[in-house]
C-alpha positions as CSV (number, residue, x, y, z in Angstrom):
1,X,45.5,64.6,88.0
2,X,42.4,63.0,86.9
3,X,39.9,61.7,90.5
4,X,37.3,58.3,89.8
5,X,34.6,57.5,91.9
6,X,31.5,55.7,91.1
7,X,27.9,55.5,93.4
8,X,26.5,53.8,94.4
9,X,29.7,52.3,96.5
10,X,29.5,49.4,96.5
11,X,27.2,48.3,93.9
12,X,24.3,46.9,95.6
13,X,23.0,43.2,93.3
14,X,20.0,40.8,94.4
15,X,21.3,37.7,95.0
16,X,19.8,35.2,92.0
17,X,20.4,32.5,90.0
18,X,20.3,34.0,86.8
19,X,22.0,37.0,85.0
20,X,20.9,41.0,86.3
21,X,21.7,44.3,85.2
22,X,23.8,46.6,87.2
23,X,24.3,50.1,86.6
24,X,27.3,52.3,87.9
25,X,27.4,56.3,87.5
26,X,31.1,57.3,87.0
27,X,32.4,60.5,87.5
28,X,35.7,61.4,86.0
29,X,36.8,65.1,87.9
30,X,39.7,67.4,87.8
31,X,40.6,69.8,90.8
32,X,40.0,73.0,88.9
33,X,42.0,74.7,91.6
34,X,45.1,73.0,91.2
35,X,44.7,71.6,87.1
36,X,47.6,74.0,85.6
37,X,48.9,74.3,82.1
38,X,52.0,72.2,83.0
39,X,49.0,69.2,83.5
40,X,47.0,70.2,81.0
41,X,48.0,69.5,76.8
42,X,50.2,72.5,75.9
43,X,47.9,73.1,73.1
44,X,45.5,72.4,70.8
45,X,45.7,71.1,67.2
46,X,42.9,71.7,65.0
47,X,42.0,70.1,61.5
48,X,39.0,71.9,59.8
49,X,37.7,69.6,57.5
50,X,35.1,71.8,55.0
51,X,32.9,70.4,52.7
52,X,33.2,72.7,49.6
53,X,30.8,71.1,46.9
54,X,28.9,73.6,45.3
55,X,25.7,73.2,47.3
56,X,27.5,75.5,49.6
57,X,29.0,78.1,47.2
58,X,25.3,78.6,46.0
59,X,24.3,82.8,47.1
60,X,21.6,83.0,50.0
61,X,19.3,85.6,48.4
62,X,16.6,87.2,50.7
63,X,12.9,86.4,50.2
64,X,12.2,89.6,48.5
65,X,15.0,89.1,45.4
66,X,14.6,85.2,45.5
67,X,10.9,86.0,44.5
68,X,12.1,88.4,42.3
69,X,14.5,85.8,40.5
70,X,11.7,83.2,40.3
71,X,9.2,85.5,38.6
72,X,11.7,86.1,35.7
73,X,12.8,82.3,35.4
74,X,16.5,83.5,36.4
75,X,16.1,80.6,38.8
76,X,15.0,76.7,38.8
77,X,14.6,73.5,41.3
78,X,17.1,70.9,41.1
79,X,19.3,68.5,43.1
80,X,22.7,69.3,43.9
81,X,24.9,67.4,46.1
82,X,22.0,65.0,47.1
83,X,20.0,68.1,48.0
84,X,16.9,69.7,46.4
85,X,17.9,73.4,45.8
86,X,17.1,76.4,43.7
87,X,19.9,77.0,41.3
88,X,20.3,80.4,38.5
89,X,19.8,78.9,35.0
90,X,23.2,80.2,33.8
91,X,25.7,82.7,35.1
92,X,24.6,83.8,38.7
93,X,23.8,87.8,37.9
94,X,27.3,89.4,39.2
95,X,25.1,92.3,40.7
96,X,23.0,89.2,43.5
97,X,26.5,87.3,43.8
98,X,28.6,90.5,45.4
99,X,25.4,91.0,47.3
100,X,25.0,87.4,48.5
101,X,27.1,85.6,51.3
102,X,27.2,81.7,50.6
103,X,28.0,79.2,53.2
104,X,31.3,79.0,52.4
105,X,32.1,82.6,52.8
106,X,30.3,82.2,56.4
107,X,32.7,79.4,57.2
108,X,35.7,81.4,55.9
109,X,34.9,84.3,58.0
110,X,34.3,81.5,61.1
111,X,37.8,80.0,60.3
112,X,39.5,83.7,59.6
113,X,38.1,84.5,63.5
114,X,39.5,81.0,64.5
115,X,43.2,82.0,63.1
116,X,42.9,85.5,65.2
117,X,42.7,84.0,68.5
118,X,45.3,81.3,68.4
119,X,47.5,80.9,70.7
120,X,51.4,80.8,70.1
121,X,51.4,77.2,70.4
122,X,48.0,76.2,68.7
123,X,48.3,74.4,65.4
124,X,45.7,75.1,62.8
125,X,45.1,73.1,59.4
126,X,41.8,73.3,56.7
127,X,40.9,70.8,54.2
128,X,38.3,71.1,51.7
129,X,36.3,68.2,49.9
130,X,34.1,67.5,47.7
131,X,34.7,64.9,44.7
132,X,38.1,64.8,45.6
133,X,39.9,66.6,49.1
134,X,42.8,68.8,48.9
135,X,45.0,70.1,52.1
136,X,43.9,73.8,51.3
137,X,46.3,75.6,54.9
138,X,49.2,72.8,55.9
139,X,49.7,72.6,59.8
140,X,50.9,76.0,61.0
141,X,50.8,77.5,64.8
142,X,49.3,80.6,66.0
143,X,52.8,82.4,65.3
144,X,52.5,81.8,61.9
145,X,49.3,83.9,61.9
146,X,50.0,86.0,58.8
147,X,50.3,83.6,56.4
148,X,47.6,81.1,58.1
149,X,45.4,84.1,57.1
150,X,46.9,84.4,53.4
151,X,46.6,80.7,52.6
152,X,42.8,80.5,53.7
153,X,42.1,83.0,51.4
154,X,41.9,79.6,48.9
155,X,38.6,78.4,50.4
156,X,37.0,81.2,48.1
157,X,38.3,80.1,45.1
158,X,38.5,76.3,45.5
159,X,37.0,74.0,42.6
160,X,36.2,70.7,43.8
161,X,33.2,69.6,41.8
162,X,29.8,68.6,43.4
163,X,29.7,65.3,45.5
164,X,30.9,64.8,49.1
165,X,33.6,62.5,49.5
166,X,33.5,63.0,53.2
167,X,36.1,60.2,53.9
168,X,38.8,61.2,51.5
169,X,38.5,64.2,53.7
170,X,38.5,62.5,56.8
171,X,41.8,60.3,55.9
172,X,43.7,63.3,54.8
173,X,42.8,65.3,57.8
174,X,43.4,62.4,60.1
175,X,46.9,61.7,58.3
176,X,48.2,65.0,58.8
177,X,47.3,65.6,62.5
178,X,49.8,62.2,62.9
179,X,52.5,64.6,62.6
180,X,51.4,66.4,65.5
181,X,54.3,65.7,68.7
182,X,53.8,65.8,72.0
183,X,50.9,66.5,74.7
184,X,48.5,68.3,72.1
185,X,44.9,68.2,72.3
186,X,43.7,67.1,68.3
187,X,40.7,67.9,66.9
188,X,39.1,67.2,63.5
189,X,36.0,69.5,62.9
190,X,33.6,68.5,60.2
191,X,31.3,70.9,58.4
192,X,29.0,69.8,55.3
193,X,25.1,70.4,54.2
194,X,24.5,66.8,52.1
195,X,25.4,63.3,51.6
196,X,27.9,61.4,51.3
197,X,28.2,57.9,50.0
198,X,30.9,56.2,51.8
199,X,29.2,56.5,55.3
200,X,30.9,52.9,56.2
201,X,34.4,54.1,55.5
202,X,34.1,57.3,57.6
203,X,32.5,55.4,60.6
204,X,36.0,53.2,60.3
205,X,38.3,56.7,60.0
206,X,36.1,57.9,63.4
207,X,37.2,54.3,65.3
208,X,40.4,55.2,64.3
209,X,40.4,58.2,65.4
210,X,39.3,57.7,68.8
211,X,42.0,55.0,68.9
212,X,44.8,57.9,68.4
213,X,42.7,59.5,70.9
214,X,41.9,62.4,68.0
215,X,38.1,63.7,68.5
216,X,35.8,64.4,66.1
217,X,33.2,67.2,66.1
218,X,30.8,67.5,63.3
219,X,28.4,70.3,62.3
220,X,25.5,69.3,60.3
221,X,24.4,72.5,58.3
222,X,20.6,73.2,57.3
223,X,18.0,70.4,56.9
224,X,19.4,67.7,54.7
225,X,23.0,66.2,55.9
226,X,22.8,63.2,57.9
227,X,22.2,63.5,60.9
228,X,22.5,59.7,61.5
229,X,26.4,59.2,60.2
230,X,27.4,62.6,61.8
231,X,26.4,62.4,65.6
232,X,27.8,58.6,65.0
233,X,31.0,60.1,63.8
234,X,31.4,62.3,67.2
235,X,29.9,59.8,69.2
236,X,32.4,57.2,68.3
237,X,35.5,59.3,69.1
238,X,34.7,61.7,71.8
239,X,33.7,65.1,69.8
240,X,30.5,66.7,69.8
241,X,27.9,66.9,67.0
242,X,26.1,70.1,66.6
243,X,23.0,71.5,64.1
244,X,23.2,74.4,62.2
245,X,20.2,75.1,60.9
246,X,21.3,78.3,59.3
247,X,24.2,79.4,57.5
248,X,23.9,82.7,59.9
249,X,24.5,80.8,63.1
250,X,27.7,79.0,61.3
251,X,30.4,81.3,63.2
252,X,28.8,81.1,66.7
253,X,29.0,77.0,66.2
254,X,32.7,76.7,65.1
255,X,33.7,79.6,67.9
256,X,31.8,77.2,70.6
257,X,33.5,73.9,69.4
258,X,37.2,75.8,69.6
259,X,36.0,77.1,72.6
260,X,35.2,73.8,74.0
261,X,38.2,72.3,72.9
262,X,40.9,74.9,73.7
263,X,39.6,75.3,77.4
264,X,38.9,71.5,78.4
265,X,40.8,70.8,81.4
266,X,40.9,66.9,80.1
267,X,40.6,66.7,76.6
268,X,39.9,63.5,74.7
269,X,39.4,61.2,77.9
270,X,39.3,57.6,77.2
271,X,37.8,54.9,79.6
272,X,39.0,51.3,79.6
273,X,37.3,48.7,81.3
274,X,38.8,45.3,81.8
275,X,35.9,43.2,82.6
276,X,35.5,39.9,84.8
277,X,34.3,37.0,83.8
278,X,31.2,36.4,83.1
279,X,30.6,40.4,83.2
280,X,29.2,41.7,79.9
281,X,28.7,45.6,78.9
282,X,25.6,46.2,77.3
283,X,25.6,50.6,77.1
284,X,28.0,53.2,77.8
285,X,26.3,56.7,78.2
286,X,27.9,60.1,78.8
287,X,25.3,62.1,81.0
288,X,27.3,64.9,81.5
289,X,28.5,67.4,79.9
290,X,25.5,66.2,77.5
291,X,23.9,63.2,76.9
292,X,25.6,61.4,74.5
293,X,25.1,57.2,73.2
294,X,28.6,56.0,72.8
295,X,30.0,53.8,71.2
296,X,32.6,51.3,73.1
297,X,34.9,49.6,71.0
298,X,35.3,45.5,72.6
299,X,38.2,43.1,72.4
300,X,37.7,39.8,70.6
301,X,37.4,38.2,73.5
302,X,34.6,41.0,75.2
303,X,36.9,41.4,78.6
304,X,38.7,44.9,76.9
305,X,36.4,47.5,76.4
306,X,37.7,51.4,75.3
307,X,35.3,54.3,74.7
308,X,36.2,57.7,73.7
309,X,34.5,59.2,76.4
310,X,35.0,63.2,75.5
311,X,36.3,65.9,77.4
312,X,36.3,67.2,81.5
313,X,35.0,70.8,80.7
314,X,35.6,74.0,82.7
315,X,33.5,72.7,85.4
316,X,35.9,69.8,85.7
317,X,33.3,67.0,85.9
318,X,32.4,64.2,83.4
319,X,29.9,61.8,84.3
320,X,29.4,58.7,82.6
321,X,26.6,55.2,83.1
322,X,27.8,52.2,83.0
323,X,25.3,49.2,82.3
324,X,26.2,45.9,82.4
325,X,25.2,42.3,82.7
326,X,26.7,40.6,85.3
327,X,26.0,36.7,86.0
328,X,24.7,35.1,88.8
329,X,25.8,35.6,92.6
330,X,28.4,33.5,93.7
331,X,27.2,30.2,95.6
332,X,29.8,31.0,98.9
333,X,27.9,32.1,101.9
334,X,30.3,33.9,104.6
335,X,29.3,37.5,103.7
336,X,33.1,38.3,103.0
337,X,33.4,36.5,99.9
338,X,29.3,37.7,98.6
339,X,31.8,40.7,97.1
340,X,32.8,40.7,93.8
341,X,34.8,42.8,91.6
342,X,33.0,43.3,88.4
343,X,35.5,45.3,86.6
344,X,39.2,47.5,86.5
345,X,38.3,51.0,84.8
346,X,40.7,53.0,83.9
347,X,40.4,56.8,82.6
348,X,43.0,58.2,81.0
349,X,43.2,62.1,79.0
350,X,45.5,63.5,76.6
351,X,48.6,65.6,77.8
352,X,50.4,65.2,80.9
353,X,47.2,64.4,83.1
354,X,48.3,61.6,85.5
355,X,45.5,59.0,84.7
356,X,43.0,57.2,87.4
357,X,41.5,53.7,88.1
358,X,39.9,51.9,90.6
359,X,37.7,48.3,91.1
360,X,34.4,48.2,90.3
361,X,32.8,46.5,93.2
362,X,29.6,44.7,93.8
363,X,28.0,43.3,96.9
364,X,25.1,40.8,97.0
365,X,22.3,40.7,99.7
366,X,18.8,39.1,99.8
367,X,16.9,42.0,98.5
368,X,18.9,45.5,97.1
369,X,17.9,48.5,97.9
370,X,16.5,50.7,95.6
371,X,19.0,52.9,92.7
372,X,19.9,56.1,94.1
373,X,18.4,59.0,92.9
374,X,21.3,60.0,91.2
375,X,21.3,56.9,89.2
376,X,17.9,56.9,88.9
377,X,18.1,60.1,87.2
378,X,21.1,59.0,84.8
379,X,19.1,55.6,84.0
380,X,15.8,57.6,83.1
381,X,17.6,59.8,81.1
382,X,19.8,57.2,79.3
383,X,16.9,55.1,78.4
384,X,14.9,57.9,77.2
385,X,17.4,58.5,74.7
386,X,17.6,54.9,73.5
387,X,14.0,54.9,72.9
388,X,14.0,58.2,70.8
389,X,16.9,56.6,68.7
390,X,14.9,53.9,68.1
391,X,11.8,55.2,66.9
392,X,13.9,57.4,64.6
393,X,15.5,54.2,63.4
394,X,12.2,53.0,62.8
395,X,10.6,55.9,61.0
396,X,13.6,55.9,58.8
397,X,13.2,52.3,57.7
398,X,9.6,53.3,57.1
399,X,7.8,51.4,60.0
400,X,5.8,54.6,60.7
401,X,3.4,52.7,63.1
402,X,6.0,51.0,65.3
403,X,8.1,54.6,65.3
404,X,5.5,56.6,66.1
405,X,4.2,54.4,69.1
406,X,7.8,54.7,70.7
407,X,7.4,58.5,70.4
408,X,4.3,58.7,72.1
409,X,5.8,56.5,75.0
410,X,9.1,58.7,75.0
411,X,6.8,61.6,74.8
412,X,5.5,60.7,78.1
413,X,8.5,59.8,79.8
414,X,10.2,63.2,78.8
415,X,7.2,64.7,80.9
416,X,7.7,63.0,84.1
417,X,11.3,64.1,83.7
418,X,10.1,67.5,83.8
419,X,11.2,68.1,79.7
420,X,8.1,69.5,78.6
421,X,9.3,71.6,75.6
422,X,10.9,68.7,74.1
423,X,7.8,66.3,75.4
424,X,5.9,68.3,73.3
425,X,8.0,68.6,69.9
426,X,8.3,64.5,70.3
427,X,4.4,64.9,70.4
428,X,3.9,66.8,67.1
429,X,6.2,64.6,65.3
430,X,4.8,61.5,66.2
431,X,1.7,62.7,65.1
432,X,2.9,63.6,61.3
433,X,4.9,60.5,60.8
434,X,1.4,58.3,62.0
435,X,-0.6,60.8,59.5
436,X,1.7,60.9,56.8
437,X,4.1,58.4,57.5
438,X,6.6,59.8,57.3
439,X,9.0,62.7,59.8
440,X,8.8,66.1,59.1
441,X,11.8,67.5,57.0
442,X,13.9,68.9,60.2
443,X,11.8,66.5,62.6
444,X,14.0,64.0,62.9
445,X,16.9,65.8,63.0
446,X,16.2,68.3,65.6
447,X,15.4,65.1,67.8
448,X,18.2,63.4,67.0
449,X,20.1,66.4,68.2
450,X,17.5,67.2,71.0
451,X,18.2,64.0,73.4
452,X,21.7,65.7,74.3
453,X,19.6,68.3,76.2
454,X,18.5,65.8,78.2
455,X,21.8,65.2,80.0
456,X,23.7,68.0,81.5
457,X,22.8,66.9,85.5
């Protein structure tokens, strides 16, 4: 069964007139001695969701033959897919295309490795996308290997045209893991290299996702996806969000997100909070297993909140920060009645995992003592993050000045927490974007993706 607890215990509030913040660190564990499959879903169900526009079927020529190509005109720049690539002026020379792996054929031989290691009772699906999306491998489990394997053979020979239609993708591979019964863990995985237009309508599929307690993992490939829809896709629904900055590295990615996935002892754990009066939730951040801004989805009358929280890993430990806005203490004096409960949480995973609750508590005194240094971690950590998101929202809406002063302060804040490495990447971009005003081509995206090192405690 899933085990709550929060610290500090009780939460420890300055008694004042007006409105304070109070912060909570939750912990969401699993006994890993005694979780056993009969707990845990029975199996996973995976929907690979490829995008397949022809900005990934282009060959990856080494430097020596690309130069080679260029000299003789065989090759020009041009936009594809929302993406400035080289493409062959005519037919791609047959002799460079049997020599030349494209991303695609690096995600086929990800997915072929995927289909090898399924378990009897693993379900495994594929869509591609592009203009248009097209259920390329129906639902089939890991004893159906055989013809799992024949049908992905059509990934090498789909024709989809050249613009991602990400959410056509999303709604087909959303609709068909609805037909997946009982105490599965479901997963929609996301791979693309560009653009899509219809960021709004995939930011609604994710929502709905997380409210059929389906995750979402996305895996941005190369230097010019966005980053900004696709950790907002996995943030939203409890997956992850991973960079690829190389078609090389695409197999090592997918086999860590099924790896995640098939050996979370709680997959897809969700928290509710039903809120007191008065009582307001202004952030929900994971901490742990990585640092992630989520996004809690809120009643219409703010006292129901739900977040797709994400999984309890092998080390059987999630840790979430809660911060909220609580009002003013209550005016009674006997000491009994100066606590308060600020909240009912509930956490609750897929499969047959009992779930777990408990009252959120707050006492007041004159003065509180100081956060523990737990929470002070978590907080430091959390608000970091913010900051860097900020400054990227900034620099994106071309208020270079405004961004680039936030990344010097989260610069320096990232060196008191002892994150020097990243300290000093934050350093060097801040820096081009108040020279040139503007980020660095893979700047902004390796920091996007950066802040989830900074969880992990």
């Amino acid at each position: 069964m899933l085990h709550l607890h929060y610290t500090p215990t009780p939460l420890e509030l300055t008694r004042l007139t007006t409105a304070q913040v109070a912060y909570a660190l939750l912990t969401i564990q699993i006994d890993t001695q005694l979780a056993a499959p009969t707990t845990a879903p029975d199996a996973c169900a995976w929907v690979f969701l490829v995008d397949a526009s022809h900005s990934m079927q282009i060959p990856i020529v080494t430097d020596a033959v690309f130069r080679e190509l260029a000299r003789s005109g065989t090759v020009h720049e041009t936009l594809v897919d929302g993406v400035a690539v080289w493409q062959f002026s005519g037919a791609v020379p047959e002799h460079i295309r049997a020599a030349s792996p494209t991303a695609l054929r690096y995600v086929y031989d990800a997915l072929h490795s995927i289909v090898e290691h399924l378990r009897g009772q693993d379900q495994f699906a594929l869509v591609a996308c592009a203009e248009r999306a097209e259920l390329l491998v129906p639902l089939h489990t890991g004893r159906e290997r055989e013809q799992l394997l024949a049908q992905l053979d059509a990934l090498n020979t789909t024709e989809l045209g050249d613009a991602t239609e990400l959410a056509a993708g999303l709604q087909l591979a959303l609709t068909h893991l609805q037909r997946v019964a009982g105490p599965f863990a479901r997963r929609i995985v996301l791979l693309t290299d560009g653009f899509t237009q219809d960021a709004a309508a995939c930011l609604a599929l994710a929502q709905r996702a997380a409210q059929e307690q389906v995750a979402v993992s996305t895996l941005g490939l190369g230097g010019d996806f966005q980053e900004e829809l696709l950790t907002a896709l996995a943030d939203s629904s409890g997956g992850r969000a991973t960079m690829v900055r190389d078609a090389e590295q695409i197999g090592a990615a997918v086999a860590a997100e099924f790896a995640a996935a098939r050996f979370a002892l709680a997959p897809t754990v969700r928290l509710m909070l039903h809120l007191s009066q008065g009582v307001q939730v202004r952030h929900i951040t994971r901490i742990a297993p990585e640092l992630t801004l989520l996004t809690p989805q809120h009643s219409s009358d703010g006292r129901h909140v739900v977040v797709a929280a994400g999984d309890v890993g092998q080390d059987g430990r999630l840790t979430l920060l809660l911060e909220l806005l609580v009002p003013p203490a209550p005016r009674a004096a006997p000491a009994e009645q100066r606590r308060v409960r600020l909240a009912q949480v509930r956490v609750q995973g897929a499969g047959n995992l009992a779930p777990a609750s408990a009252d959120l508590i707050a006492s007041y005194a004159a003065h509180a003592a100081p956060l523990v240094p737990p929470v002070q971690a978590a907080v430091a950590q959390a608000s970091t993050a913010r900051l860097l998101q900020r400054a990227l929202t900034l620099a994106r809406q071309g208020k270079a000045g405004e961004a680039g002063s936030l990344l010097h302060t989260a610069a320096t804040r990232l060196r008191e927490q002892g994150k020097h490495t990243l300290a000093d990447t934050v350093q060097r971009e801040a820096a081009t974007l108040l020279q040139t005003g503007k980020t660095t081509r893979l700047g902004a995206k390796e920091l996007a993706y950066a802040t989830r090192r900074l969880g992990g405690g």
